[in-house]
N, C-alpha and C positions, 0 to 999 in steps of 0.2 A: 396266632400270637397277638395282631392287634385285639382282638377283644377284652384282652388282660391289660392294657393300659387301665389307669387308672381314675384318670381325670377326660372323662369323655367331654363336659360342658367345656374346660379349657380347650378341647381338642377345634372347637368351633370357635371361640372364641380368636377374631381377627388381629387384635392388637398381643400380639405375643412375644417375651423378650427371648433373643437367641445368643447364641456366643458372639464376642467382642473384643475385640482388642489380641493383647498378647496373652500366652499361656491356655490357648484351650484346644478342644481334643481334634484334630485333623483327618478332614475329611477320608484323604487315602486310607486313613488306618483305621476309621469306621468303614471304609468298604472293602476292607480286607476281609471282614467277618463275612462269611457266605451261609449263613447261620445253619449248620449243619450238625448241631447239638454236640458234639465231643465232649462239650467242657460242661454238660452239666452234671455227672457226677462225679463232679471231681470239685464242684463249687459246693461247701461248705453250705454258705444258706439256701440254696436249691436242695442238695439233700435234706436239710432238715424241715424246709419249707413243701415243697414240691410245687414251687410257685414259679409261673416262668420268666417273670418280671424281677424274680429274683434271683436270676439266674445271668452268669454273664453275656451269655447271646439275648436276653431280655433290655440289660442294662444298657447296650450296645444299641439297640434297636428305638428304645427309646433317646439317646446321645442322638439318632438319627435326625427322630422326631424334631427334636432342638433345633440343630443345624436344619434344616429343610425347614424351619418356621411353622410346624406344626403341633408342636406341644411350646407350651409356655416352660422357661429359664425356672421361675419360680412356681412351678406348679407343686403340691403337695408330694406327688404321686413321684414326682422326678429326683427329689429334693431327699425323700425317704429312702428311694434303689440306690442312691450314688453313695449314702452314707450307710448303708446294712449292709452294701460290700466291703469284706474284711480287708481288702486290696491285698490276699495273699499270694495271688498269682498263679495260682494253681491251674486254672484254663490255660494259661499260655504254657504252662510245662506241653501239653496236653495236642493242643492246637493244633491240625496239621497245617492250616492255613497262617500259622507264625504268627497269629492277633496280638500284639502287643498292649494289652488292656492295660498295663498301668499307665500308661503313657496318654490312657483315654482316660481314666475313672481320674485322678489325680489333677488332670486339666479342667475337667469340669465342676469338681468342686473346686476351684480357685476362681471360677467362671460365677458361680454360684456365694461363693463368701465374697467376690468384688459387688454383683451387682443385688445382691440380697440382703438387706438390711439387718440383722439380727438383735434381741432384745437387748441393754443396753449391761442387764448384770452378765449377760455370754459375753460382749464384746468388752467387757472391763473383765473378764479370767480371762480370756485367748489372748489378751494381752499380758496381759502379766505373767501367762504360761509360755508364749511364745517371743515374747520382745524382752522379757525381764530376767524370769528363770532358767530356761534354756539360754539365754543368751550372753549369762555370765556367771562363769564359774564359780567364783566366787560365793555370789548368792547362792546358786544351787545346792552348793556342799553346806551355806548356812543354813538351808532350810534342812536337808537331810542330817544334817546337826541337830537342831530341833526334834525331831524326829524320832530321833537316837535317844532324846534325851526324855521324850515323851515315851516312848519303849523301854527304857527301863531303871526310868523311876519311880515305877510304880503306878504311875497318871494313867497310863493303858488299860491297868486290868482294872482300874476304878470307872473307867468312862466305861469299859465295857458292862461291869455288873450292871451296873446302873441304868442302863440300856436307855441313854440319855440321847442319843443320836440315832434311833431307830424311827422317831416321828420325822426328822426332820431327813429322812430319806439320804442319811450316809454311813447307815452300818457296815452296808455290803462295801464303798469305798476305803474306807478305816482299815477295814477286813484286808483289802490288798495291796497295803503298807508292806513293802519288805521289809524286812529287818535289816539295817541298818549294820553294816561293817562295824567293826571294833576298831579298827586304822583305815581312813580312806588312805584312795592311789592317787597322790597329785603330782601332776606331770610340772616334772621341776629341772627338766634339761637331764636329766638322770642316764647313763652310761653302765649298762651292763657288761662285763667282759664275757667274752666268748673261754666256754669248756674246750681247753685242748685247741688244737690248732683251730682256726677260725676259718670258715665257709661260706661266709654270706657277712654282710652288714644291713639289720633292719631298721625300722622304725617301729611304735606300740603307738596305736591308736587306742587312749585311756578310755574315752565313753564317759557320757555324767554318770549313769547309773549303772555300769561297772566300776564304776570309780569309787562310786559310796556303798552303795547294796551289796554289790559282788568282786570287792577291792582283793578278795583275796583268787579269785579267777585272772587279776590280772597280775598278781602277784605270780601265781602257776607258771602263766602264759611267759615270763621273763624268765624264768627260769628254765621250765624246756626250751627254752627258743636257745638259751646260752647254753643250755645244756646239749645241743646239737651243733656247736656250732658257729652259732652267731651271735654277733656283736649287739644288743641291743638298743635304741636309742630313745626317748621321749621326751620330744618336744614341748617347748613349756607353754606355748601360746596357744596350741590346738583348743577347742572347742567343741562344743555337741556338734553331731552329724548334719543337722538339720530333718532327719527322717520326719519325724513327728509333725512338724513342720508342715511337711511337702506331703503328708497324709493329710493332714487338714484345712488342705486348699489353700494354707498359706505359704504360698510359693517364695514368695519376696522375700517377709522376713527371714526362710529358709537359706537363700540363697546367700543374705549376709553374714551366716553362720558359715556357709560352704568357703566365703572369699577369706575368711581367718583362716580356715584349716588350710586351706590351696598354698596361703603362704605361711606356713607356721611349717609344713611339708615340704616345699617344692625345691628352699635350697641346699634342703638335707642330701649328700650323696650317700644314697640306701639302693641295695637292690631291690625292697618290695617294703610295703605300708602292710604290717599285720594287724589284723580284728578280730576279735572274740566275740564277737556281735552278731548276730546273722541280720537283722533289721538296720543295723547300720552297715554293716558291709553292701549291702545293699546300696543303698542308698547314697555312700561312698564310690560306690563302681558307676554311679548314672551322674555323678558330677557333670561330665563330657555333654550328654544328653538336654541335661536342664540348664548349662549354658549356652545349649547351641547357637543361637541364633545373639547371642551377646559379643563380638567382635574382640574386647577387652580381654575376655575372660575366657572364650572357649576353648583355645590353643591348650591353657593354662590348666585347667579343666578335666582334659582327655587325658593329658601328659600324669597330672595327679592320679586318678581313675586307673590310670596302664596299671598302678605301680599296688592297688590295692588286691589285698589275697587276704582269704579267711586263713585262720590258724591249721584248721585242718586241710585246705587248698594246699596251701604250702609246705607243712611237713611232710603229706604225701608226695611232692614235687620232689622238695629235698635230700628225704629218706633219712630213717629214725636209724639214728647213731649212738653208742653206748652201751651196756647191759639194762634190759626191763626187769626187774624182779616182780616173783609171782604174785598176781591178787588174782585169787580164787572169790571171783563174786558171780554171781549169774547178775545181766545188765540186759534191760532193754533199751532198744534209741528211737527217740523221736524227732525225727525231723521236720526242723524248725521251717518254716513254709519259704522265709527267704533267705534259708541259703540252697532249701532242694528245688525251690521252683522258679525264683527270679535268678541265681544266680547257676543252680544248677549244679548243686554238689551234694551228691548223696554216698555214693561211693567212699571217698575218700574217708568221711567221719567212721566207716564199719571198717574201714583196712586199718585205721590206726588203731579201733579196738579191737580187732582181733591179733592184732600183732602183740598185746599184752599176755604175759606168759599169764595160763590159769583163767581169763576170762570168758566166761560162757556168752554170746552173743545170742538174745533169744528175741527175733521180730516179731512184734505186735500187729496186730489189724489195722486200717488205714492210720498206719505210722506218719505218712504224710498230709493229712486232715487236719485242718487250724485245729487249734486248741480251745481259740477265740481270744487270746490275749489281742494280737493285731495290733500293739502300742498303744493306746488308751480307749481302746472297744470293750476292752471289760467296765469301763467305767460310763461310757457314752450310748451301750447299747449292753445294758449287763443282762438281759433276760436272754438276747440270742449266745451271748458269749457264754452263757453257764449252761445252757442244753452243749455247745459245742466240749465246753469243760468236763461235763458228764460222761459225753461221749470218748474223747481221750483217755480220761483217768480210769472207765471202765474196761477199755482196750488193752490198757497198760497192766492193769491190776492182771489182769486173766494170764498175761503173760508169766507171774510170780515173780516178780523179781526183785534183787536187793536192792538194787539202785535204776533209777530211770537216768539217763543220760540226752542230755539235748545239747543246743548250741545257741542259745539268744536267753539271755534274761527274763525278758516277756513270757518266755513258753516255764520258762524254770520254776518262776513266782506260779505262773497260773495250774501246773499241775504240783506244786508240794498244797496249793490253797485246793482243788480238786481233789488230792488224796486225803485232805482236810474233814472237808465237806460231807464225804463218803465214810470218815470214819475210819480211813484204814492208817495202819501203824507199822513202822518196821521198815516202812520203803521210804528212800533220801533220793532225793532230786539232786543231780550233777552235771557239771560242766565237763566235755568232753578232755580237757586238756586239766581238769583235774586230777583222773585217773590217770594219765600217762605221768604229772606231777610225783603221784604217787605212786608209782609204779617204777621210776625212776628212785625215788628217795626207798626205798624198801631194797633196793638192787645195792644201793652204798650202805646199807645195813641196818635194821631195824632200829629206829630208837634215836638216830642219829640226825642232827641238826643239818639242812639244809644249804648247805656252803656254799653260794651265788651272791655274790654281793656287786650292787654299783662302786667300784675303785674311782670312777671320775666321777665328780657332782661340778655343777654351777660351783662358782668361786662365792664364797661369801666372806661375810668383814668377820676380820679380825677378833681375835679373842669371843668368837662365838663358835660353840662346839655342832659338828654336824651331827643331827641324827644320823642311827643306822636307818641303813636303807629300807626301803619298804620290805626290799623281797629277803630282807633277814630277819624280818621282822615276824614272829608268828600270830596268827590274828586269834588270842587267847580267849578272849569273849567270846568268839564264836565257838570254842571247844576246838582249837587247831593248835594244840600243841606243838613242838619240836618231834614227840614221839607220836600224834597225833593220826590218825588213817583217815582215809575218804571213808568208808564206811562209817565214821566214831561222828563226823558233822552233823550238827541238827539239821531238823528242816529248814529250807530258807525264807518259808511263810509262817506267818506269828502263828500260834495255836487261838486255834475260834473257840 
């Protein structure tokens, strides 16, 4: 395995920088690894590579290197493995030795963007992407405002004839713009009543980019969740996840996104924090983890973390109450890598869809295999992420089916652009608590308007009229009518 290192002249070289301070990867849990291959085919860029360095028992081996002072912090070779891992976790599904690799890969790029200088137009975007736009709501929804407004006023299909951004090496980025919601989801203290007696009281973890891109998945998600049940609630101060974040080695500013959500949450009395996310669910459950060693915060942390459940975690918990009416569709599903691999729920997402009366469930070939979305790796390493895209969207396709069903944004965008790319037509890309949405609304009778509405809002002044609620709202631009079906939605990646 050593001869596949990469930087042999570094490997001599005496004056070598190694890990430092707080946030990097720990010894124990690099010697957990007793490199005994399991995990490599189950690792995404090893299968496509056949390379062993790119492989998580490669990456592992060189973290070694570092700590034991034998390979250089900023060596080419080190610098390249940590960031071509998609950090989807899939070796640890896998493991029998329990490797906890994100808890390595994740530390050491924070190891690596503290002590590694980068050029000064990277370090003026990762600012602006991680301290500005993720960091306040606000902005974010003005920029996917923009967006929105670039999408369809025509400015789109002009830039694109034009092919005026193809020298300057940002067609393929442009390209993976989602479309832009017709009504964002903004979390306004908003109060859903509970269908029929009441079961639970939750919380709705909104998400930037289910908020703007896929507003009407979380519009879905209020509605089965009341439609089961429960009370729904969302809080107005919560904020991004911090995932992106904490994939990008920037741990810090991640964590100051985490301390708003911790209390924006904490003194909600809810039985559980639901997500429609699998990368932020994620990432949401390791709150406890990435404060540990912060005294202030890590109590506060875990306590948060107890209370988070995916949408599909939880209504399988709960048990799906009411009449399903029939959708006759054949569906395949792909599992989103964090919620089958870090969190570890695969199950649950095929019991809810089989529970739909009429749905054909048909499993595809490494259903569980990145896609190559990984949060912004289509964009930072887009030539490995589009072999990985190929490979999905061809698995998927062979399955025939009408709709693909996942459960993370990331994956949803990267196979409607995949089925894109390929040319194919006919197949829509879905969120898993769409179909049940729909499938519910078909059982109270075709045609008929969706009746969930928030009864409590925030108090507002006087002689000002409250809009309707979001989840009465039908997201008409996007083709969702009142009589509208999951099958009748466009794709949710622009057409190329």
């Amino acid at each position: 395995m050593a001869t596949q290192l990469i930087d042999f002249q570094n490997l001599r070289n005496n004056t070598k920088r190694g890990f430092i301070g707080h946030d990097k990867p720990e010894n124990e849990l690099i010697d957990a690894c007793v490199r005994c291959g399991f995990c490599l085919t189950s690792c995404p860029t090893y299968v496509e590579t056949r390379k062993e360095t790119s492989s998580p028992r490669g990456r592992i081996y060189l973290m070694k290197a570092v700590s034991e002072g034998r390979l250089d912090l900023g060596s080419a070779g080190f610098i390249d493995q940590m960031y071509e891992c998609l950090d989807c976790r899939a070796c640890e599904a896998v493991c029998p030795s329990g490797v906890q690799y994100g808890k390595l890969v994740e530390p050491a790029r924070s190891q690596i963007e503290r002590q590694i200088k980068r050029p000064i137009w990277q370090r003026v975007i990762r600012d602006l992407t991680f301290n500005q736009l993720f960091a306040k709501g606000s902005l974010f929804r003005a920029t996917c405002m923009a967006f929105k407004i670039y999408q369809r006023s025509g400015v789109q299909a002009v830039v694109r004839g034009s092919h005026i951004l193809e020298p300057l090496g940002l067609s393929a980025m442009e390209a993976s713009l989602p479309k832009m919601s017709g009504r964002f989801f903004v979390p306004e203290g908003q109060v859903y009543e509970a269908v029929g007696p009441q079961r639970a009281r939750v919380a709705l973890f909104s998400g930037c980019v289910m908020g703007t891109a896929f507003a009407r998945v979380n519009r879905a998600t209020a509605r089965v969740l009341a439609k089961n049940g429960c009370e729904v609630v969302v809080p107005a101060e919560q904020g991004c996840c911090g995932a992106l974040n904490v994939h990008a080695g920037d741990l810090d500013s991640g964590r100051n996104l985490m301390k708003r959500n911790i209390e924006a949450f904490e003194a909600l009395d809810v039985d559980a924090i639901i997500i429609n996310a699998a990368g932020c669910g994620s990432n949401l459950k390791e709150y406890g983890h990435l404060f540990h060693d912060d005294p202030a915060w890590a109590d506060r942390a875990v306590a948060f973390s107890a209370k988070v459940k995916d949408i599909s975690e939880y209504l399988a918990k709960l048990g799906l109450v009411g009449d399903l009416g029939e959708l006759p569709v054949r569906v395949t599903y792909q599992d989103a890598c964090h919620l089958a691999h870090a969190q570890r729920i695969t199950k649950q997402p095929r019991d809810l869809l089989k529970a739909i009366p009429g749905l054909q469930l048909v499993e595809m070939h490494e259903s569980s295999l990145c896609c190559g979305s990984a949060g912004i790796y289509n964009i930072t390493r887009p030539e490995m992420s589009a072999r990985l895209m190929k490979r999905k969207a061809k698995n998927a396709v062979a399955t025939t089916p009408e709709i693909i069903v996942s459960a993370n944004p990331g994956c949803m965008m990267q196979l409607a652009s995949g089925l894109a790319d390929a040319g194919t037509t006919g197949i829509k890309v879905r969120h898993l608590v769409e179909l049940l949405d729909e499938s519910y609304r078909r059982a109270e009778g075709t045609g008929m308007r969706r009746r969930i509405f928030a009864d409590r809002r925030p108090r507002r002044r006087r002689n000002v009229a409250a809009p309707k609620h979001e989840a009465a709202v039908e997201d008409r631009s996007r083709g969702e009518a009142a009589s509208g079906t999951v099958m009748g939605l466009d794709h949710q990646a622009p057409s190329h």
